[in-house]
N, C-alpha and C positions, 0 to 999 in steps of 0.2 A: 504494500500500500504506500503510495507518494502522492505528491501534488497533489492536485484538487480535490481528490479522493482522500487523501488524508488531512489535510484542512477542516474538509465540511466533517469530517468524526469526532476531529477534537472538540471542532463548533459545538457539538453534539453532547460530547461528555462535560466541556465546560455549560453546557445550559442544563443539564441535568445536575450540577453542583450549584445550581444557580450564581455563575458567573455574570457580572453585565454589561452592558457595553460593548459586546465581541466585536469586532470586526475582522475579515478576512482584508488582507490587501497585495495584491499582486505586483510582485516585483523583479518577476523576471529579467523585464527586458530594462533593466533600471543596474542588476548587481547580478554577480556568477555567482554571489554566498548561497542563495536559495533561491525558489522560486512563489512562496509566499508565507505573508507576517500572518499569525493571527493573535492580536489583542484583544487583553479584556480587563473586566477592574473587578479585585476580589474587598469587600468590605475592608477586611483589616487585615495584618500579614498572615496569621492562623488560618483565614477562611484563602488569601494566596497558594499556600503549603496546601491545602487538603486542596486546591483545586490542581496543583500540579502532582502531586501523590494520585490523584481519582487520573486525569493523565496519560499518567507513566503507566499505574496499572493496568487501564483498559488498552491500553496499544500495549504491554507487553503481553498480555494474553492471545494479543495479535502477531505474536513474534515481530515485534516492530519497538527495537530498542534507541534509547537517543545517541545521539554521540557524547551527549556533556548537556551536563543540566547546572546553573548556575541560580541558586536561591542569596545569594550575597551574605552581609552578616546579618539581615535581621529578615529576610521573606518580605520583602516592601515590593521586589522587585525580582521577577524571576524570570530566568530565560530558559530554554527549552532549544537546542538541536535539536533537529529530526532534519537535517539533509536539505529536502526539498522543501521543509517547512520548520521557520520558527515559530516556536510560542512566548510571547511574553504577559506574563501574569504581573500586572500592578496593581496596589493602592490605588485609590483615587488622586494622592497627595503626588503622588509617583507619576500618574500617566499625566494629569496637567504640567506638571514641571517639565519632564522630558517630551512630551506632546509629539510621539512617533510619527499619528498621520497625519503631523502637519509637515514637519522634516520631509517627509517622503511624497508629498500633494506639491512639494517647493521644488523639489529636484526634479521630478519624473518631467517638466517639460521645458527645463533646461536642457535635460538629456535629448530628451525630442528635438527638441530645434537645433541642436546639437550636431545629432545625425545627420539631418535634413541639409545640415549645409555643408556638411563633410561631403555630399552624394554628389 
């Protein structure tokens, strides 16, 4: 299981942890790291932790393990490898400050026009 097909599972597991806010965001053609983010905001870091623990479990019962899981020192902010897809699990305190989908709303059509004039 990769890409899109593995995105929408986690979508999945995190809404069954009641995660909020998910978003999937596709970044293919933007970075070689992956080919897409999915964000979400867990209440407090506790409810973070169990929602990347729920995660890990249901995709390893999928034989589908991470490469490197990153909870930092206190679970505010957590990242997830999975190859073709990252997860990151914030705070709410966390996803405002670091504000992912705006970072990557700002680049993707730098990168566009980018291309377009390289052609």
């Amino acid at each position: 299981m990769k890409g899109k097909t593995l995105a929408n599972f986690i979508v999945k597991v995190i809404e069954d942890k009641k995660g909020e806010d998910i978003k999937i965001i596709d970044v293919k053609k933007l970075t070689i790291i992956t080919d897409y983010f999915v964000i979400c905001t867990g209440s407090v870091s506790e409810h973070c932790d169990a929602i990347s623990n729920e995660v890990e479990e249901k995709l390893k019962k999928k034989k589908v393990i991470p490469i490197s899981v990153d909870k930092g020192a206190d679970s505010t902010w957590i990242a997830m490898d999975y190859g073709s897809v990252i997860v990151h699990i914030m705070t709410e305190e966390k996803r405002r400050f670091y504000d992912l989908e705006r970072i990557w709303e700002e680049v993707s059509p730098k990168i566009a026009s980018n291309r377009k004039s390289k052609s």
